[in-house]
Backbone as CSV, one residue per row, in Angstrom:
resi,resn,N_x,N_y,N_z,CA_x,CA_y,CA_z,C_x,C_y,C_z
1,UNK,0.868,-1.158,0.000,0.000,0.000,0.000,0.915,1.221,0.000
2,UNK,1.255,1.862,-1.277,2.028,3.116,-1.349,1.213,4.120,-0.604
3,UNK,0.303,4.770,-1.173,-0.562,5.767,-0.703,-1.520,5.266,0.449
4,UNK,-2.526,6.257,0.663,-3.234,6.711,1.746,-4.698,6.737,0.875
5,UNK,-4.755,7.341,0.582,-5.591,8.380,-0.719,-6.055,7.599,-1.805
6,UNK,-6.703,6.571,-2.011,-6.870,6.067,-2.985,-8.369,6.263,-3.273
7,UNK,-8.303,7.186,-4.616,-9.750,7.534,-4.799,-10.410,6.572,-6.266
8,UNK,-9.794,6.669,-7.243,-10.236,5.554,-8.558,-9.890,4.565,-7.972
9,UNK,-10.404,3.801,-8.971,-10.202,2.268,-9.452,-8.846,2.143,-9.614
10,UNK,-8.789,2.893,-10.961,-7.374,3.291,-11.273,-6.291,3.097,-10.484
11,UNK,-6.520,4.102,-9.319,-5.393,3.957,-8.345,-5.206,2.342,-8.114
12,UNK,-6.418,1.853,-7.566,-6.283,0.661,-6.490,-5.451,-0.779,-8.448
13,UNK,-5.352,0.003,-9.523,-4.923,-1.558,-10.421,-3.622,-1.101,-10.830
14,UNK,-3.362,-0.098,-10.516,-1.477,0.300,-10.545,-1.333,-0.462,-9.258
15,UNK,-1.786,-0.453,-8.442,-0.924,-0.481,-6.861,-0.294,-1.686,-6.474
16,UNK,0.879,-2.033,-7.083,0.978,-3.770,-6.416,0.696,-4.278,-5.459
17,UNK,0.069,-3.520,-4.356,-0.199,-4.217,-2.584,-1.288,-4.417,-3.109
18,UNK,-2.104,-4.038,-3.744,-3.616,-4.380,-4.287,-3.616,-5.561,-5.060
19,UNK,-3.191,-5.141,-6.250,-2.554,-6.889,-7.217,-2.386,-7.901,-5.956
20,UNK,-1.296,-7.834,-5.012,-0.741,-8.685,-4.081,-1.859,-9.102,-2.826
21,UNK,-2.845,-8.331,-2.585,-4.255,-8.978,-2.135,-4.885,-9.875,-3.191
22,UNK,-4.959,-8.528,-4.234,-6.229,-9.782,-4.705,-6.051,-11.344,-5.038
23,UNK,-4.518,-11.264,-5.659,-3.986,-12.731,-5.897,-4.018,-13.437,-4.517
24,UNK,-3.996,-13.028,-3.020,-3.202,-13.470,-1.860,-1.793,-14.245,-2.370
25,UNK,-0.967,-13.105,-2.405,0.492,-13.571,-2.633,1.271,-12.824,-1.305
26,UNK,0.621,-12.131,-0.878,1.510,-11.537,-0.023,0.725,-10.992,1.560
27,UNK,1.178,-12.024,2.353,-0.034,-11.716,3.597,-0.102,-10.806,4.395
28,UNK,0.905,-9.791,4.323,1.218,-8.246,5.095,0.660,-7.390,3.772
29,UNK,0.227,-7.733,2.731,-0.386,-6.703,1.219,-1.896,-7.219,1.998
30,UNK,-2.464,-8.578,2.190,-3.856,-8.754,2.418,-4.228,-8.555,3.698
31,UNK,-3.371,-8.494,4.638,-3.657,-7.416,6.064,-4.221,-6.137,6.009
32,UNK,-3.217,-5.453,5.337,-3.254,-4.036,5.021,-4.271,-4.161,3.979
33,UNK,-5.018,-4.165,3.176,-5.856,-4.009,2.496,-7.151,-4.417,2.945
34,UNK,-7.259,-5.898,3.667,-8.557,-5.912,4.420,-8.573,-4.534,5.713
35,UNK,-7.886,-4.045,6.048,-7.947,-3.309,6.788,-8.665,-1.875,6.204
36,UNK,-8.094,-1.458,5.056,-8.250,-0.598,4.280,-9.582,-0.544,3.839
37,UNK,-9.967,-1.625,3.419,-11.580,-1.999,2.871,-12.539,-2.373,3.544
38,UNK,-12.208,-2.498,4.850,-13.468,-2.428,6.315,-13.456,-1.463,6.630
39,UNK,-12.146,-0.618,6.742,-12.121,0.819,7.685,-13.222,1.718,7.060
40,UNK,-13.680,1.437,5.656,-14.923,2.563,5.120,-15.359,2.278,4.396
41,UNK,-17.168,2.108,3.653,-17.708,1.699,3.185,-17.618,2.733,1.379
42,UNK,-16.982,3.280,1.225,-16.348,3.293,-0.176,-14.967,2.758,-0.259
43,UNK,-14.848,2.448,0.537,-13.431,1.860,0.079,-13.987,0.174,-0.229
44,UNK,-14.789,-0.246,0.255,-15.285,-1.472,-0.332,-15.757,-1.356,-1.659
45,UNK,-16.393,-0.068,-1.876,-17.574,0.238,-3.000,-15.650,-0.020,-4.382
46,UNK,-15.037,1.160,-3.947,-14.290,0.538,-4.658,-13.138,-0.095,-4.830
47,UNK,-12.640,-0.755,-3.772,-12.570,-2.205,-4.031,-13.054,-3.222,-5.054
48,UNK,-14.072,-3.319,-5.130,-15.123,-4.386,-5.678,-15.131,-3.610,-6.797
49,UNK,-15.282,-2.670,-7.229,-14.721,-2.060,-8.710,-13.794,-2.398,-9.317
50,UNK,-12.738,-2.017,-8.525,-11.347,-2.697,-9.221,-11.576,-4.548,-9.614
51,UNK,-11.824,-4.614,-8.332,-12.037,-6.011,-8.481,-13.199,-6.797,-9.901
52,UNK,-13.925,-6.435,-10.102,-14.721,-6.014,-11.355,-13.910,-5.877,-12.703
53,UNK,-13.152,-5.352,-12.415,-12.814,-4.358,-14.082,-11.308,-5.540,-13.968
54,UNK,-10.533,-5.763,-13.036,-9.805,-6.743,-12.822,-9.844,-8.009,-13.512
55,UNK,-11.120,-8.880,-12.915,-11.678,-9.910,-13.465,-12.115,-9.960,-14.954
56,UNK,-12.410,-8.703,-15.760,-13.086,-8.648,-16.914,-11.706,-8.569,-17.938
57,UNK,-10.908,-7.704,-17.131,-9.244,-7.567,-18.286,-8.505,-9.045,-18.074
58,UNK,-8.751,-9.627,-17.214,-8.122,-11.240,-17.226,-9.172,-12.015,-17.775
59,UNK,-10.213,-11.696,-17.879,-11.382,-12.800,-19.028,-10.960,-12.535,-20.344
60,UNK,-10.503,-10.921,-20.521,-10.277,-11.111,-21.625,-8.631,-11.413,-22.365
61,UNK,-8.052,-11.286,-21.302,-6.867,-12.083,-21.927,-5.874,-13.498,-22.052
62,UNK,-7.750,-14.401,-21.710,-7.567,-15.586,-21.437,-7.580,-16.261,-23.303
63,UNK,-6.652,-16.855,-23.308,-6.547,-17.604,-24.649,-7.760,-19.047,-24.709
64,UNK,-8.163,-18.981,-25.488,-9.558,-20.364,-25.277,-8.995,-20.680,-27.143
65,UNK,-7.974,-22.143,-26.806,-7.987,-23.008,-27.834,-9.444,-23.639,-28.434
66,UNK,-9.213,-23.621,-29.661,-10.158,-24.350,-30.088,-9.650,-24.716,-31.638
67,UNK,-9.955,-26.647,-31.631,-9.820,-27.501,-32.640,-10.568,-26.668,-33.881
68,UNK,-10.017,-27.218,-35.207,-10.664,-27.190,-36.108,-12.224,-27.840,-36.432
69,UNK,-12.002,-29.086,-35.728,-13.116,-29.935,-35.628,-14.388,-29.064,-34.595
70,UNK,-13.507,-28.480,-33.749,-14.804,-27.817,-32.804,-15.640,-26.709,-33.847
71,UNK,-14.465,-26.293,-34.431,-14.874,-24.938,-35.471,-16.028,-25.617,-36.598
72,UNK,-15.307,-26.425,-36.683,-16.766,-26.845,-38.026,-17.916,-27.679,-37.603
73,UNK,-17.786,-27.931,-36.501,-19.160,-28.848,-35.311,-20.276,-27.571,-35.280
74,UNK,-19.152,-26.475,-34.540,-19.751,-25.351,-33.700,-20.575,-24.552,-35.253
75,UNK,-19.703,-24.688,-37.158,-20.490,-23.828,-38.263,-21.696,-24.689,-38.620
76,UNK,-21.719,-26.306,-38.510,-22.403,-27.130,-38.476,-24.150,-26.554,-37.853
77,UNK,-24.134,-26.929,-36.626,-25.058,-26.464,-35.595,-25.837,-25.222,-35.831
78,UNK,-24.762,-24.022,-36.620,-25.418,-23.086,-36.994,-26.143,-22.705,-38.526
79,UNK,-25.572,-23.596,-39.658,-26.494,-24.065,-40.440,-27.700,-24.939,-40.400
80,UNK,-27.854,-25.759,-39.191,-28.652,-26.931,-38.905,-29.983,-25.484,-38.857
81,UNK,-29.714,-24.644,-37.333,-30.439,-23.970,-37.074,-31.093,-23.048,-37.884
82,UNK,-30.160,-22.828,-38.587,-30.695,-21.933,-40.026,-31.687,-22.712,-41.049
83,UNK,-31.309,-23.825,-40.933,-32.293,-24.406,-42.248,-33.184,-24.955,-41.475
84,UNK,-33.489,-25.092,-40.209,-34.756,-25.542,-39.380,-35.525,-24.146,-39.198
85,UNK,-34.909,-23.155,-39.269,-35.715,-21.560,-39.125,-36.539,-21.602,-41.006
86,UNK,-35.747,-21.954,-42.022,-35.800,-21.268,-42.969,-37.386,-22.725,-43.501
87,UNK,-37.313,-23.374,-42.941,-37.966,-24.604,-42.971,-39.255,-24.057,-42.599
88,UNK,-39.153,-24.042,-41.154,-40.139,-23.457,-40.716,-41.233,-22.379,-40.835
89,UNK,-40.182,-21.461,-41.944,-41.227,-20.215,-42.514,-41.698,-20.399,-43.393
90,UNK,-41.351,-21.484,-44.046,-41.745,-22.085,-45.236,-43.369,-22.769,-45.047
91,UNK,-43.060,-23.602,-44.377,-44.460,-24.531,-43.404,-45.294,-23.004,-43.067
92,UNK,-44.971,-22.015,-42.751,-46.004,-20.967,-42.091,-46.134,-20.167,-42.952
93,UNK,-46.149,-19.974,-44.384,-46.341,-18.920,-45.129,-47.292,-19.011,-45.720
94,UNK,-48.324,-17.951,-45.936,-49.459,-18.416,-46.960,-49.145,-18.613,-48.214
95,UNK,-50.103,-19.215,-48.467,-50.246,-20.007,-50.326,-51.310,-19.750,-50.873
């Protein structure tokens, strides 16, 4: 915990004692920070912000392999659905 003063989000995803809670890598960083985030009810508010916007920049820089075979299962499924829609309007159209 460099500062005192932590008013953004911002602040709290530069701050490595913050990184070093949220991972629990460092148990004098998750002392000091549970401390920090009981002592006042915006400091939870943002907390849980960071923590938020945290979780969403590591969703998105999660790599998700995927087979060729999944790829043409997964274009499969979506022609199936298409020609059961296109089917279907067919059966419901007047004549």
């Amino acid at each position: 915990m460099k500062k005192l003063n932590y008013t953004t989000v911002e602040d709290l995803l530069v701050d490595d004692g913050f990184l070093a809670w949220y991972r629990k890598t460092d148990e004098t960083e998750v002392d000091k920070w549970n401390g920090w985030i009981e002592a006042d009810p915006e400091h939870q508010c943002l907390a849980e912000e960071a923590i938020h916007l945290l979780k969403l920049i590591l969703l998105a820089e999660e790599k998700v392999e995927v087979t060729e075979q999944q790829i043409k299962a997964g274009f499969n499924r979506i022609a199936n659905v298409i020609a059961a829609c296109e089917k279907q309007q067919g059966n419901t159209s007047i004549k």
